[in-house]
C-alpha positions as CSV (number, residue, x, y, z in Angstrom):
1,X,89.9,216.8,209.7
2,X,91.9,216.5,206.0
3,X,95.6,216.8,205.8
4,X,96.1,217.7,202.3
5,X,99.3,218.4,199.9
6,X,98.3,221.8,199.3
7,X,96.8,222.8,195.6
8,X,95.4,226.0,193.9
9,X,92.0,224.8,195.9
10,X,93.6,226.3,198.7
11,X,95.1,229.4,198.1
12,X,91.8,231.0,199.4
13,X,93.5,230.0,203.3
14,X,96.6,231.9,202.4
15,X,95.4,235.4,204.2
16,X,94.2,234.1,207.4
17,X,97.7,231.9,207.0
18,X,100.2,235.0,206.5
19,X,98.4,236.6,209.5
20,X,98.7,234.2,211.9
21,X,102.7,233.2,211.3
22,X,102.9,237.0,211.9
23,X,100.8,237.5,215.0
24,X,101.9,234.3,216.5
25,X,105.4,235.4,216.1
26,X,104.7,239.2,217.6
27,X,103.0,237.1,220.6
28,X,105.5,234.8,221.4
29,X,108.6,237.2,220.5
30,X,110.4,235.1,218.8
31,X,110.6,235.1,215.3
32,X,108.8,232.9,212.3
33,X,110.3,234.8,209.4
34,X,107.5,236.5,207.7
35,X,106.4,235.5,204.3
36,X,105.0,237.5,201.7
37,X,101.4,236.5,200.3
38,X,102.4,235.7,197.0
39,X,105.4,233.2,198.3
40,X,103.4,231.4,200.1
41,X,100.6,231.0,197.5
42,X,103.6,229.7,195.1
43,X,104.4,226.7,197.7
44,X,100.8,226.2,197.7
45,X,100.1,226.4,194.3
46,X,103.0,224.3,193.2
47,X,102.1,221.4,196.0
48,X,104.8,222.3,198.0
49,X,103.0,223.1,201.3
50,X,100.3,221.0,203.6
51,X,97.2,222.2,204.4
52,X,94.6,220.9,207.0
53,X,91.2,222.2,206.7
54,X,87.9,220.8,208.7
55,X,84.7,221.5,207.1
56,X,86.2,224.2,204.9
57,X,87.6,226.2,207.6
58,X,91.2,226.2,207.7
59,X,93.1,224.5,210.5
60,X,97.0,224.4,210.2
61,X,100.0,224.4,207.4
62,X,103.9,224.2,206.8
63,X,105.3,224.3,203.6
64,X,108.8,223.1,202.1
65,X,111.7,224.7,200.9
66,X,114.9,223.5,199.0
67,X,118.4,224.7,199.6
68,X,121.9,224.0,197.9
69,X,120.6,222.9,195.0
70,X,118.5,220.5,196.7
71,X,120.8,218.9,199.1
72,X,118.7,220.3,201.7
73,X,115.4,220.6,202.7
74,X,113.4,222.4,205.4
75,X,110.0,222.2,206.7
76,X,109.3,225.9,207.6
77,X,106.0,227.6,208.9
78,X,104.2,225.5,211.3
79,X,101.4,227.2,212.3
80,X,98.2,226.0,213.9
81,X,94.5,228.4,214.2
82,X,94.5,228.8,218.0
83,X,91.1,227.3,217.7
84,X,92.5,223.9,217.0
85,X,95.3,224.3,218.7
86,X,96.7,221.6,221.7
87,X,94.7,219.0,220.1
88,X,97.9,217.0,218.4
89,X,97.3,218.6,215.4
90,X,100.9,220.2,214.9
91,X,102.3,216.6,215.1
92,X,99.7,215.5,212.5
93,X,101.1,218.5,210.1
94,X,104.6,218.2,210.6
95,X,104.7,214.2,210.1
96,X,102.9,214.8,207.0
97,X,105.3,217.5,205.4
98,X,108.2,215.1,206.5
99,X,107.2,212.4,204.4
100,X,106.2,215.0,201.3
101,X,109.6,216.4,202.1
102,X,111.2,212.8,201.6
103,X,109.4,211.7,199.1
104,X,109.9,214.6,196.8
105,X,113.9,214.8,198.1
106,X,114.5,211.4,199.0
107,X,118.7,212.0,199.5
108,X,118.1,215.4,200.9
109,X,119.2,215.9,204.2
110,X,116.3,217.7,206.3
111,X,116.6,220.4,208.7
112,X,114.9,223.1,211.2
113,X,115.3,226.2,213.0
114,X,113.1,226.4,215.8
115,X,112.5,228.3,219.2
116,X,109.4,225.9,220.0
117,X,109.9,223.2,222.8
118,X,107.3,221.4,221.2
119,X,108.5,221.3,217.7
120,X,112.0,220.4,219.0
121,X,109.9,217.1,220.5
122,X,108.2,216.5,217.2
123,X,111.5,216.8,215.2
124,X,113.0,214.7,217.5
125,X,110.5,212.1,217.2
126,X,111.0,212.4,213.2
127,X,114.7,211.4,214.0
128,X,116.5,214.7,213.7
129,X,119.2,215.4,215.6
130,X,120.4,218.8,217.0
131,X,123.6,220.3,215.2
132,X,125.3,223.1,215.1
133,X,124.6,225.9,212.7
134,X,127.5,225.1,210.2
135,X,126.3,221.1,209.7
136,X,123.5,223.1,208.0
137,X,122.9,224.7,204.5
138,X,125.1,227.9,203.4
139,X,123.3,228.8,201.1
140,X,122.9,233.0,201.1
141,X,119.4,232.8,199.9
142,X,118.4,231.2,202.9
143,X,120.2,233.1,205.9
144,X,118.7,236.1,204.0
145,X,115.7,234.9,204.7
146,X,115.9,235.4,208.5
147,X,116.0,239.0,207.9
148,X,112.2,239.2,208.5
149,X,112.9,237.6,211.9
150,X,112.4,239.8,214.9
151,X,116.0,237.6,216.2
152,X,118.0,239.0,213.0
153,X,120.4,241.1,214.3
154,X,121.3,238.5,217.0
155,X,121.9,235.8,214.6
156,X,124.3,238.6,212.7
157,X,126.2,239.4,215.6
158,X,126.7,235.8,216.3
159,X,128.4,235.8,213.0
160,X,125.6,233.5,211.9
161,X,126.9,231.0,214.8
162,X,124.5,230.0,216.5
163,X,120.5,232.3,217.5
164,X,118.1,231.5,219.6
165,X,117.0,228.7,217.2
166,X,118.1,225.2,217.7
167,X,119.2,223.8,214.6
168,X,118.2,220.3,214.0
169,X,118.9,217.9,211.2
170,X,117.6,214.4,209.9
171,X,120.4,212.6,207.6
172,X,119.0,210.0,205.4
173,X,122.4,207.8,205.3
174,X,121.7,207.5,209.2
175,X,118.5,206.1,208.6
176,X,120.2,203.8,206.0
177,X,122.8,202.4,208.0
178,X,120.5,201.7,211.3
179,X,118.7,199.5,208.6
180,X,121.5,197.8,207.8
181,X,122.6,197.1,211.0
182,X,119.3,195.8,211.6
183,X,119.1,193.6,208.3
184,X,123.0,192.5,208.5
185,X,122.1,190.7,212.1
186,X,122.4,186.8,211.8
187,X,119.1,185.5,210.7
188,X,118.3,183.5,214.3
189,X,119.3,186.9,215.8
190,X,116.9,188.7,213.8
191,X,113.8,186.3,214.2
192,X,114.5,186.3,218.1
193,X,114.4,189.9,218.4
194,X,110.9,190.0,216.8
195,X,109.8,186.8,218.7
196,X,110.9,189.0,221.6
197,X,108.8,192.5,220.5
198,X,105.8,190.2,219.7
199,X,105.7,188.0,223.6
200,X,106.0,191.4,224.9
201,X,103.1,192.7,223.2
202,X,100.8,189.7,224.2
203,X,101.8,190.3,227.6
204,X,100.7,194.1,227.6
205,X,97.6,192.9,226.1
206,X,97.0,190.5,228.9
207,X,98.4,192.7,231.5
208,X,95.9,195.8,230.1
209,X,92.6,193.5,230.0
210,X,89.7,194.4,231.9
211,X,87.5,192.8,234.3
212,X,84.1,192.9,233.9
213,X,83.2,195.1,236.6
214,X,85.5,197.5,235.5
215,X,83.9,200.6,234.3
216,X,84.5,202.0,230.5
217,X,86.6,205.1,230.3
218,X,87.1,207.7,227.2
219,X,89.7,209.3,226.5
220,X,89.9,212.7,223.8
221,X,91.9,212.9,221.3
């Protein structure tokens, strides 16, 4: 499988792409905004998406969006074919528009609505945090975009609140400073905190070693 920051090569996926953020949304109930055809061919055309394809067929995507005049960023339309889906291939995705996400914003802060458990876990992972919905952006472009979402007019009478979404957010200067802390530790600190990580490692290797009688096992992945 290719992970790929999307290019004109790929705007022959963007069909089958539109029609499953819709039909996944109609099954589930819960709302992935729907996106026009020719606004999602723009992120892709512009290398603003991610696309991952396996033997031409197309497999999953999420593209990026800027906000406040690029103070924030969000990583929006994770969808997976339900062929490939369960496979660890959402994770794969969404760690790859992260770090396009960064490396095209690096000060931008980064954020996510979602309704998915599993997202939540990958975002998580990512370091975001959950917030509430006024840490993120105000921009009006991008509320109006949840009027697609079949959760609209809840997110309206919660005076744009809080929805069935959880908001989460990764700030860079958190990042930053846990660095620091890291870094600013006195140097025989620091050195015995990796002598510490490394003894620990040799003793999982030791610990996980197998005996000869021991039968080989194989695990999917």
């Amino acid at each position: 499988m290719e992970i790929e920051i999307s290019s004109c090569e790929h705007l022959m996926y963007v069909s089958e792409i539109q029609q499953e953020m819709y039909d996944s949304a109609q099954r589930r109930g819960t709302g992935i905004a729907k996106r026009s055809i020719e606004y999602l061919s723009k992120k892709i055309s512009e290398g603003n998406a991610v696309v991952a394809t396996e033997n031409g067929e197309w497999v999953g995507f999420c593209y990026i969006e800027t906000w406040s005049h690029g103070k924030f960023v969000a990583n929006s339309g994770l969808i997976v074919s339900p062929k490939f889906r369960n496979g660890g291939v959402a994770t794969q995705i969404k760690q790859r528009v992260f770090q396009l996400s960064r490396d095209k914003y690096p000060d931008a802060k980064v954020f996510g609505l979602t309704t998915g458990l599993a997202v939540m876990k990958i975002n998580s992972d990512l370091g975001y945090k959950p917030v509430i919905y006024s840490e993120l952006t105000q921009d009006e472009e991008f509320w109006n975009g949840c009027k697609n979402c079949v959760n609209y007019e809840i997110l309206m009478m919660k005076e744009r609140k809080n929805c069935l979404c959880t908001a989460m957010l990764f700030v860079p200067e958190n990042d930053k400073k846990k660095d620091e802390v890291v870094h600013n530790l006195p140097e025989s600190k620091y050195d015995g905190m990796i002598q510490k990580k490394i003894d620990e490692f040799h003793v999982t290797i030791n610990n996980n070693k197998k005996s000869p009688d021991e039968k080989e096992s194989h695990l999917s992945v």
